[in-house]
FISE-968799 format. One record per residue (C-alpha): x, y negated, z negated; residue in one letter. Coordinates in steps of 0.02 Angstrom, whole numbers. Layout:
- xx/yy/zz/r
- X/Y/Z/A
...
This chain:
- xx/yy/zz/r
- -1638/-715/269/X
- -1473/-714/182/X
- -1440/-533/254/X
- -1496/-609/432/X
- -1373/-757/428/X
- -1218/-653/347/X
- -1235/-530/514/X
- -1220/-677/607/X
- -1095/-767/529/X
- -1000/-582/543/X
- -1039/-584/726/X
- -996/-780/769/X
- -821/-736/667/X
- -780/-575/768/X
- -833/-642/945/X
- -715/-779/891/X
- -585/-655/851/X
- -578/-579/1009/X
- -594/-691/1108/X
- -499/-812/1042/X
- -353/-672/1047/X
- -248/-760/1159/X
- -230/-896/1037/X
- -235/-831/868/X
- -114/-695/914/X
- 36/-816/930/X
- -12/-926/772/X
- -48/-748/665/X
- 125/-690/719/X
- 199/-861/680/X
- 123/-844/501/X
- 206/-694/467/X
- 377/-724/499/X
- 352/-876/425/X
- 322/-780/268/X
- 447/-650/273/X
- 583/-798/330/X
- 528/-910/188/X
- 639/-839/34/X
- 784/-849/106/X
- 760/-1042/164/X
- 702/-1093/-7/X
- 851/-1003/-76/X
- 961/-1095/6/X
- 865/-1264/-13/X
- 903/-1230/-196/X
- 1061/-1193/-185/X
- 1074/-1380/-129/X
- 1071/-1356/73/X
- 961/-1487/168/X
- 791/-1395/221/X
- 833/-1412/424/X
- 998/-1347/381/X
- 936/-1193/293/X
- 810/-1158/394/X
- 930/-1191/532/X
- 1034/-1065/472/X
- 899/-939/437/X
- 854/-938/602/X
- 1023/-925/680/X
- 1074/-782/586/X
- 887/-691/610/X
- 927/-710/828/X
- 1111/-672/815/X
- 1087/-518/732/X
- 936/-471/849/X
- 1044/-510/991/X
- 1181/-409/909/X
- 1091/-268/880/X
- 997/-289/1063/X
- 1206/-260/1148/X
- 1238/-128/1033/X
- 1070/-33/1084/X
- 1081/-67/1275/X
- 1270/1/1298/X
- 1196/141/1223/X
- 1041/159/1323/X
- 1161/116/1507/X
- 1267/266/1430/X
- 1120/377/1399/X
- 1058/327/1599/X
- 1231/373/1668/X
- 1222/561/1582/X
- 1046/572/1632/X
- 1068/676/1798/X
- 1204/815/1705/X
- 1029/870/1563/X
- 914/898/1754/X
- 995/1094/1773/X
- 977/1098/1595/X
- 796/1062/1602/X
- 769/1150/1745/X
- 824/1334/1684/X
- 714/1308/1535/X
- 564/1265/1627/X
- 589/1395/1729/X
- 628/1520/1565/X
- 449/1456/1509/X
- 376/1490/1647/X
- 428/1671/1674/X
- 394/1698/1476/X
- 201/1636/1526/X
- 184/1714/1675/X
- 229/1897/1555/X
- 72/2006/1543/X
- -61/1955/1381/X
- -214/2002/1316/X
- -269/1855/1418/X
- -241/1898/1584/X
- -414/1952/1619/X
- -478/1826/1561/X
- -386/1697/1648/X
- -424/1804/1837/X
- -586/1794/1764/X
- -619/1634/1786/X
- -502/1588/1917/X
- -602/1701/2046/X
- -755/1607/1975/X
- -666/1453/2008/X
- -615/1481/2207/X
- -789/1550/2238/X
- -883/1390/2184/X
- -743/1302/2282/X
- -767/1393/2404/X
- -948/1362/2429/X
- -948/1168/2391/X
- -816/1162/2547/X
- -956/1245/2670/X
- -1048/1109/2772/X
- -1230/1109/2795/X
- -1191/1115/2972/X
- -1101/988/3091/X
- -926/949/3082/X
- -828/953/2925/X
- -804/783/2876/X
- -640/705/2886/X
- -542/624/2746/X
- -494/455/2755/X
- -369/342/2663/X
- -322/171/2651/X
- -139/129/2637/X
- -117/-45/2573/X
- 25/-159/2669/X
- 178/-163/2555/X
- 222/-324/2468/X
- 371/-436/2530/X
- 513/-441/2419/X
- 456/-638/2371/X
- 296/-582/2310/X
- 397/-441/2230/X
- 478/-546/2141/X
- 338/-666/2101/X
- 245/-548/2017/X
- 380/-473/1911/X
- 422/-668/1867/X
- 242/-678/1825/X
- 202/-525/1708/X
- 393/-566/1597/X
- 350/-773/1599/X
- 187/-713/1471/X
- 278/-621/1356/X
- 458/-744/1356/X
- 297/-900/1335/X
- 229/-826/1212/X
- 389/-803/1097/X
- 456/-977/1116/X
- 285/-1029/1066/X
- 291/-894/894/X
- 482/-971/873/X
- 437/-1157/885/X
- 310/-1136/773/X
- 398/-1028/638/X
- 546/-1177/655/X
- 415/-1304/626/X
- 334/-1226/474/X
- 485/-1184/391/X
- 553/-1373/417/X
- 386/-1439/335/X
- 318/-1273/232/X
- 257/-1419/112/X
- 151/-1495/236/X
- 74/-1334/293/X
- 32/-1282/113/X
- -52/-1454/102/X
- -152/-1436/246/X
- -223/-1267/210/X
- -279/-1338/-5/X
- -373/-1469/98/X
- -436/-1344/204/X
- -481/-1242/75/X
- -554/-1369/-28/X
- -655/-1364/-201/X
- -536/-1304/-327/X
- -367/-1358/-327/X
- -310/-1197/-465/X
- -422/-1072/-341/X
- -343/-1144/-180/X
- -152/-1145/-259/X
- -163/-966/-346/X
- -233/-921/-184/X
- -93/-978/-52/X
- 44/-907/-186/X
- -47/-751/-204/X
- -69/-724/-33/X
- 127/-777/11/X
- 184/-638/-147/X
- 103/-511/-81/X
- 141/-531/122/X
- 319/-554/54/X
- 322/-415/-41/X
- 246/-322/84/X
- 353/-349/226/X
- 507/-346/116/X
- 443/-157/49/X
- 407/-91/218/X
- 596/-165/292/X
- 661/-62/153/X
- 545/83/191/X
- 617/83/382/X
- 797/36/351/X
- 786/200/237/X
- 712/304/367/X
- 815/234/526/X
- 992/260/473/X
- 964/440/406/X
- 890/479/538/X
- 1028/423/650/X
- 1159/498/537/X
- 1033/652/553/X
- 1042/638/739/X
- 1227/597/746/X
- 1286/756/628/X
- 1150/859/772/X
- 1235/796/917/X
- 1104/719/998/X
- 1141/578/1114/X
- 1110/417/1080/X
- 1079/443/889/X
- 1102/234/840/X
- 975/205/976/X
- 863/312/910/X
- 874/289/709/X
- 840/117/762/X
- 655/163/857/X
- 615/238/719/X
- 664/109/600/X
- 570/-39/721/X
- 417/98/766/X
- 362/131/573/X
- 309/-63/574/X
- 160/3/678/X
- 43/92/555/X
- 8/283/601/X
- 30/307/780/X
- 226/199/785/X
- 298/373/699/X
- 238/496/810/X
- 289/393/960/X
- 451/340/885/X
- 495/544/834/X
- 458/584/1038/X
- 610/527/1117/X
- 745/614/1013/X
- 663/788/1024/X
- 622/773/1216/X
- 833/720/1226/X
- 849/867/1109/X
- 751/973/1238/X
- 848/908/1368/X
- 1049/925/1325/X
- 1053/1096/1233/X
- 1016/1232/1360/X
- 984/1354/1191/X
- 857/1290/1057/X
- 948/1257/907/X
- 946/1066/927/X
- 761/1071/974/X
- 723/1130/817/X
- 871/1042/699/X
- 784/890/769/X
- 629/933/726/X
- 659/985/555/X
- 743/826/532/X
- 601/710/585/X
- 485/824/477/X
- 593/808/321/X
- 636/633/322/X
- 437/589/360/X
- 376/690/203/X
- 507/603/93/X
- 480/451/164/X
- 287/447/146/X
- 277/546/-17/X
- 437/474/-120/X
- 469/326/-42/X
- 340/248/18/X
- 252/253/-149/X
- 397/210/-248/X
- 431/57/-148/X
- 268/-5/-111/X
- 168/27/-267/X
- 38/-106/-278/X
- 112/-226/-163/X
- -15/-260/-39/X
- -176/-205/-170/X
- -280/-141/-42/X
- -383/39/-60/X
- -337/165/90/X
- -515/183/143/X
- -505/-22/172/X
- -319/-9/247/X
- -399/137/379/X
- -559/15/413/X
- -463/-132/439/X
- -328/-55/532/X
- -471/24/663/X
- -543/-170/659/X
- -390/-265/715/X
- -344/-143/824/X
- -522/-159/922/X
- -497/-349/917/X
- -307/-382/965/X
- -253/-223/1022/X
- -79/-138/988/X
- -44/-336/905/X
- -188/-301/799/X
- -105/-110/735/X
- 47/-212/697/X
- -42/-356/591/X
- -169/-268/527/X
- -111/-260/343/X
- -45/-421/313/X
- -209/-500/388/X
- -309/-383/295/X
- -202/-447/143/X
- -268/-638/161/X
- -435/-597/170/X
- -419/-477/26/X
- -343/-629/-67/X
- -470/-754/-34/X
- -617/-637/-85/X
- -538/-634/-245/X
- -505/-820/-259/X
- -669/-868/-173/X
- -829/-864/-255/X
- -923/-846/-63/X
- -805/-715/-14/X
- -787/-604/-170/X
- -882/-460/-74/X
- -713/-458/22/X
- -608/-405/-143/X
- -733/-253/-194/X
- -738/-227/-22/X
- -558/-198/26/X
- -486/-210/-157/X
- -378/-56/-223/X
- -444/-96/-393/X
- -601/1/-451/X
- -779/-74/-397/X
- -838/-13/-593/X
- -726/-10/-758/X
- -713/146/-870/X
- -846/112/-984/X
- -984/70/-812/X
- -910/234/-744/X
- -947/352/-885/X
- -1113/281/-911/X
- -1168/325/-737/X
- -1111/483/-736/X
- -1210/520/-899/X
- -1361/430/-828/X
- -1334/529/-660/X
- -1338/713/-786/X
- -1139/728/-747/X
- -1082/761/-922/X
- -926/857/-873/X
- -883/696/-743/X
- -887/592/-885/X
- -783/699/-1009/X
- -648/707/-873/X
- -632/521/-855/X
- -625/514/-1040/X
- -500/620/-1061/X
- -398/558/-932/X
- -438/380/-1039/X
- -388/441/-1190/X
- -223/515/-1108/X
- -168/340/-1088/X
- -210/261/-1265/X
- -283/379/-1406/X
- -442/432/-1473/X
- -475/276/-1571/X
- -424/171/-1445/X
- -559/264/-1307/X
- -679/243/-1453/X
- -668/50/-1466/X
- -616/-5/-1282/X
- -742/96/-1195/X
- -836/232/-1296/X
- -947/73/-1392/X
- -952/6/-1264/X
- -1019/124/-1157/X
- -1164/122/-1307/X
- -1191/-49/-1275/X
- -1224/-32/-1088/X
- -1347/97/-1134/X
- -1448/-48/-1275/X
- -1445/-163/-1169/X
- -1543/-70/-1035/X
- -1644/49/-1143/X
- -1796/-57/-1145/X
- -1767/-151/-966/X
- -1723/-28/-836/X
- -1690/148/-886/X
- -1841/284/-896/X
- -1863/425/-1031/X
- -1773/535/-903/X
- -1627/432/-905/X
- -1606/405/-1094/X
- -1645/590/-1113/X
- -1472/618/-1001/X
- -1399/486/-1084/X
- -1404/578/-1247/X
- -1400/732/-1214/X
- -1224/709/-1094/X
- -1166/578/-1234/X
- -1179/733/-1361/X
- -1086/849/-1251/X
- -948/722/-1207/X
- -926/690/-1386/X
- -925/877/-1406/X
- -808/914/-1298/X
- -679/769/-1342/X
- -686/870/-1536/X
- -632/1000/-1451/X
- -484/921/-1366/X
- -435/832/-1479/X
- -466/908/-1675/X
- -434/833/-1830/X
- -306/888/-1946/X
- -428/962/-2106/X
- -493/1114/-2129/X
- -662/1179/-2135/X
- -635/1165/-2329/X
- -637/985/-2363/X
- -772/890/-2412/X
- -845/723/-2332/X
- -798/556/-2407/X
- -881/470/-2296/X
- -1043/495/-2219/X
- -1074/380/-2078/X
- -1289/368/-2044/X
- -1376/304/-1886/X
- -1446/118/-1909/X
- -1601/158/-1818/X
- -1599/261/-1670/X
- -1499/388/-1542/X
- -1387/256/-1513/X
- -1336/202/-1686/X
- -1319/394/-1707/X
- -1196/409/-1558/X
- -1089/268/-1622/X
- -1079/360/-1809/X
- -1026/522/-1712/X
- -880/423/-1642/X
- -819/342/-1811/X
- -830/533/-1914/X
- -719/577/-1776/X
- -615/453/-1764/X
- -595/456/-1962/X
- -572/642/-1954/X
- -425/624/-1837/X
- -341/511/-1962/X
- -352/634/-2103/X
- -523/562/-2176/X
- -659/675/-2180/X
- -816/587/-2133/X
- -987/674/-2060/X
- -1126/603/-1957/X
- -1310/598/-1985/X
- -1457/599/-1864/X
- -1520/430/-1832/X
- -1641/381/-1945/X
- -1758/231/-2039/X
- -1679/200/-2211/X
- -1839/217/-2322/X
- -1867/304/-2468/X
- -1911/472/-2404/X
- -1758/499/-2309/X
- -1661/441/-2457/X
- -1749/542/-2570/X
- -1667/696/-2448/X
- -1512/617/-2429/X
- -1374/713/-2508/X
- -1201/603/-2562/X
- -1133/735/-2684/X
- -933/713/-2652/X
- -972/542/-2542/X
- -864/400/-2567/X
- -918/266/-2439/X
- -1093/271/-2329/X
- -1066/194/-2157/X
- -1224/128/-2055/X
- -1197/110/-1883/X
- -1292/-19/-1785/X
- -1278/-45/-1604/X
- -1435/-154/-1581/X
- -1403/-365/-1548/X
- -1507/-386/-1706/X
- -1457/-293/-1844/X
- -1475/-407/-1984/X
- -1645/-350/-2065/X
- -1628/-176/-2054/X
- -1435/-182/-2120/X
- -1511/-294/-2266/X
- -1644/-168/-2309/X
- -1533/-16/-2289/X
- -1402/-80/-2392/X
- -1523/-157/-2534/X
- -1610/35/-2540/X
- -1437/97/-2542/X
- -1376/-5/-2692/X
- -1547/29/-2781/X
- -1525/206/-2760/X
- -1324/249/-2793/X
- -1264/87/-2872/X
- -1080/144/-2874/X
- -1071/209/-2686/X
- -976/92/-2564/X
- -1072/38/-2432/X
- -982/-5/-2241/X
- -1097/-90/-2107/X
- -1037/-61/-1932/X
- -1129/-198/-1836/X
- -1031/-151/-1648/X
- -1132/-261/-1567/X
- -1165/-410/-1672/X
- -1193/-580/-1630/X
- -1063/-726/-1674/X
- -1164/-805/-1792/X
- -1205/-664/-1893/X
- -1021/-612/-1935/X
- -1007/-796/-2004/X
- -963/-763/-2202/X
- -1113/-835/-2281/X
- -1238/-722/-2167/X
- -1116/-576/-2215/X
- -1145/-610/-2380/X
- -1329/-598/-2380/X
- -1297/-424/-2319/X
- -1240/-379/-2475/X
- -1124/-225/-2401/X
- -935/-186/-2474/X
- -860/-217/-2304/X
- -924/-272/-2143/X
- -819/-185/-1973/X
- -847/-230/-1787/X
- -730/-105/-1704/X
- -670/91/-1729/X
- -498/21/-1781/X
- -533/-86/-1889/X
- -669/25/-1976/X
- -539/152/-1991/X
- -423/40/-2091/X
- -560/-26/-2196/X
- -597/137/-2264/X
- -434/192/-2274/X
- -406/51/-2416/X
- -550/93/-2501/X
- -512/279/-2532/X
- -335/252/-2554/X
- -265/67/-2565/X
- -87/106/-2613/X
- -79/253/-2471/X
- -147/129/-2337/X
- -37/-27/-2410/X
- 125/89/-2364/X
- 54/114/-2188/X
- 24/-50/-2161/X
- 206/-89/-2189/X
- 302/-144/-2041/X
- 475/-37/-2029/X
- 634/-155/-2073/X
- 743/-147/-1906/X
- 927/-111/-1906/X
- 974/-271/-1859/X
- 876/-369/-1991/X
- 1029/-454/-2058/X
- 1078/-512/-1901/X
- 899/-565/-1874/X
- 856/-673/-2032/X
- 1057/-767/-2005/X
- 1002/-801/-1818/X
- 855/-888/-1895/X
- 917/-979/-2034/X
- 1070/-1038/-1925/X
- 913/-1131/-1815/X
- 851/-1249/-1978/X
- 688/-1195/-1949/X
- 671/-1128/-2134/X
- 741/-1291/-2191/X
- 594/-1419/-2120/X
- 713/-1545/-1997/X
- 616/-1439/-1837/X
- 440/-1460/-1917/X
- 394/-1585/-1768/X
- 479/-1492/-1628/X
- 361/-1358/-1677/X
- 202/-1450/-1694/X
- 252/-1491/-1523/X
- 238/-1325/-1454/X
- 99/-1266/-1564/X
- -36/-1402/-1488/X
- 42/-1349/-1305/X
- 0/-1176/-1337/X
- -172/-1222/-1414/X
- -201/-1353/-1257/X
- -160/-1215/-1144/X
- -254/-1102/-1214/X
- -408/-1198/-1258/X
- -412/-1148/-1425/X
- -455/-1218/-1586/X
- -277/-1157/-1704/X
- -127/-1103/-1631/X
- -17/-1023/-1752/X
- 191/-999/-1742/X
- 264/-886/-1889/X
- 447/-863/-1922/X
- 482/-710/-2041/X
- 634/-721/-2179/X
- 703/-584/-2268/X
- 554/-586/-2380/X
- 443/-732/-2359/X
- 319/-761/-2179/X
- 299/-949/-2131/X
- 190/-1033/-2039/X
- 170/-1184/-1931/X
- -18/-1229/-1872/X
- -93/-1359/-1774/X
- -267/-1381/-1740/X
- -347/-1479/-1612/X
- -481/-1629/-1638/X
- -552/-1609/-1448/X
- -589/-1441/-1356/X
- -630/-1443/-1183/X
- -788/-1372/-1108/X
């Protein structure tokens, strides 16, 4: 049923669309100017100009420069008309050049006779009648209009297009004198949430802004080299024409291709050799391969946030509905609805729908590929991960957690075929990442630390990824299989040279085993230092009393901070060194800039208790904490909160 009434509600919306076009087309034009003509209206509102005065002035200078440019662009097309006639010989001897060149014998010849013969002869026999007189061909001449209706109907077909703009430029002046008003209107359209509705009108407004400022830049910088391109040429016209292509890249795809037409048919037309055809040419060609490959991307970035697949679909979409309008709009409408899927709890489909950003995160990625037996899939996306970070960092963002993906839907959805891939790729991706990235000892140095496998695979997997992630730090650590900690595998256990035993537990509920691991442990090798990584523990187990019943050395919940936890216990002073922050240059400087505030002397306590409950109230937190740092003392200021909201 709910599949039933979204198709309709997707077909009531679209019939709406369409044939509402004559309608929404005005108001969605409206909108966008209204956007792009905003910025410069509030920035002169706050540089203290009345609102009807700025927007006044906006819109005066928007029309006189349209106008401006309009004169400048028709003496050029009236001089273009009056050298029309002198280019016809010019045409006319290269047409007739082509022609001759065709008409030169080719291996096609035969061909062609071929099938004209077949041609004339089934011509031929279609025009034979059955018998009786050939039938005679008639034609209807319509009576030629007067010159009133004339005249009425060219008064007709411009009064559409002239009512149609005063209606867009009444409406952009009205929205712009009350922009207040219209936001207003549309958070009590919107309704519900006042934060949704708010982040989503200024998201939207960014982003259209952004947009349309990006792809004026985009045109301006393909227009006047092109012109200047043109000009250097010689072809005719070259202002007129850098400006067509400037105004013809605002329609997506096809506005290039038409725009690029009309200098290389002029081209054609005025040199009677073929240089300029093919200057011109190369000069379109260039400019659109920088444009679309330097500085497009450059410009744009992320500014609308759509995915090209989505930009393609929608631009086919609006283009069905409204027509050329509908090429021209298509992104910035696309925008809004890509804006209030992710605002909208109904219409979040629309954001992984249309959304550049990826439907899956890294960790969701890799465990589908492993699941899907696409091992070398998954070891290039890690790679590419750990590119942008480090190992360590892969390990604890998205390697554990990829682990925990995999516990949480061992025993609910996957099959033995699935954890068998899961395994089995997770072994080769881990192989192959030791590979790419090896540690700095040799083959010759012994394990201080041997991390073991809570329970099972997974536990296992995790205690591959801290040996490594050790080893890369210059601690040598090995990994065991996964295994239960009773007294048979201990009694086969071998420590000798072992400084530190991790166990690795991925499971939600690790506190029994860990307890009876560790106490086996202790009984066992009552000197050995015993770590528990618990990477997927619950909140109320990493409380200090239930770590305490543990009875482990250290307790660690990510790679990194495993990593430094070991590092102290083999070497303390070594790892007290790294921890050191370096002293900057400008210390001095720093630690008289803060003294010279009176912080350090007490007179700005309440100024900072001040601030310190904002943050926390902001943040919904419990503490917030502000430190200031002397020349060899830390201080801090904390405030705590009695209430928390829910």
């Amino acid at each position: 049923m709910k599949i039933a009434a979204a198709l309709a509600t997707a077909t009531i919306l679209l019939a709406g669309l369409y044939y509402g076009r004559d309608i929404l087309i005005p108001l969605a034009i409206a909108f966008l100017i209204t956007f792009a003509l905003n910025p410069p209206v509030t920035w002169f509102v706050r540089k203290g100009l009345p609102r009807p005065l700025a927007t006044g002035l906006v819109i005066v200078t928007v029309v006189c420069t349209l106008l401006g440019l309009g004169v400048v662009l028709g003496a050029q097309v009236r001089s273009m008309a009056v050298e029309l006639p002198t280019y016809q010989s010019t045409i006319l001897t290269k047409l007739s050049d082509l022609r001759e060149n065709l008409k030169a014998p080719g291996f096609l010849d035969g061909v062609l006779r071929t099938v004209e013969r077949l041609q004339k002869e089934v011509e031929s026999k279609d025009d034979k009648p059955a018998g009786g007189p050939v039938p005679q061909r008639v034609e209807i001449v319509p009576i030629p209009p007067t010159p009133f209706e004339q005249a009425f109907g060219w008064l007709v077909r411009s009064v559409e297009p002239l009512a149609t703009a005063g209606i867009v430029l009444i409406f952009v002046i009205l929205a712009l004198l009350d922009i207040g008003d219209l936001r207003d209107r549309l958070l009590r359209l919107f309704g519900g949430n006042f934060h949704r509705s708010t982040d989503a009108i200024q998201e939207a407004g960014a982003r259209i802004s952004r947009y349309l400022l990006m792809q004026l830049l985009v045109n301006v910088s393909y227009g006047v080299p092109l012109a200047a391109g043109l000009w250097i040429i010689g072809v005719p016209g070259a202002l007129l024409w850098g400006a067509v292509g400037a105004v013809m890249r605002f329609v997506p795809y096809v506005g290039p291709l038409i725009a690029a037409i009309f200098p290389i048919a002029l081209a054609f037309a005025v040199d009677s050799g073929w240089s300029m055809l093919l200057w011109t040419i190369a000069l379109i060609v260039i400019l659109e391969l920088i444009s679309n490959n330097i500085v497009e991307p450059l410009l744009y970035g992320s500014s609308t946030g759509l995915s090209a697949i989505s930009l393609i679909a929608a631009t086919i979409l609006w283009t069905a509905l409204w027509g050329p309008v509908g090429l021209i709009l298509s992104t910035p409408l696309t925008v809004c609805l890509l804006v209030l899927g992710r605002n909208l709890p109904q219409l979040r489909f629309l954001d992984t729908m249309l959304g550049s950003t990826p439907a899956l995160d890294v960790p969701a990625r890799i465990y589908q590929r492993l699941i899907a037996d696409d091992a070398d899939e998954a070891a290039e996306i890690a790679s590419t991960e750990i590119e942008k970070t480090s190992v360590i960092s892969f390990y604890d963002a998205i390697g554990i957690e990829v682990l925990r993906l995999a516990s949480e839907a061992y025993l609910q959805n996957a099959s033995a075929e699935h954890r068998m891939r899961l395994t089995s790729g997770m072994d080769s991706l881990l192989d192959d990442l030791r590979d790419e990235y090896p540690s700095s000892l040799g083959p010759e140095a012994k394990p201080r630390v041997l991390c073991i496998g809570g329970k099972w695979e997974i536990d296992a997997l995790s205690g591959e990824m801290l040996a490594h992630a050790l080893a890369f730090e210059g601690i040598a650590a090995v990994s065991q299989p996964a295994a239960s900690v009773n007294a048979d595998y201990l009694a086969k256990l071998d420590l000798k040279g072992a400084d530190i035993v991790c166990l690795s537990y991925v499971t939600p509920n690790p506190a029994i085993p860990a307890r009876h691991a560790c106490r086996r442990l202790r009984r066992r090798w009552p000197n050995m230092r015993i770590v528990l990584a618990l990477w997927n523990a619950p909140p109320e187990l990493l409380t200090d009393e239930s770590l305490a019943k543990l009875k482990a050395d250290a307790v660690v919940t990510s790679v990194e901070e495993a990593v430094r936890r070991i590092h102290r216990i083999i070497d303390p002073e070594e790892a007290t060194v790294v921890q050191q922050a370096p002293v900057p240059d400008n210390d001095a400087e720093r630690v008289d800039a803060l003294k010279a505030t009176g912080v350090l002397e007490g007179n700005k306590r309440e100024a900072l208790d001040a601030l310190a409950k904002r943050a926390a109230d902001v943040f919904n937190t419990s503490v917030a904490v502000i430190t200031t740092i002397d020349k060899d003392r830390e201080y801090f200021v904390v405030n705590r909160l009695a209430n928390l909201t829910p």
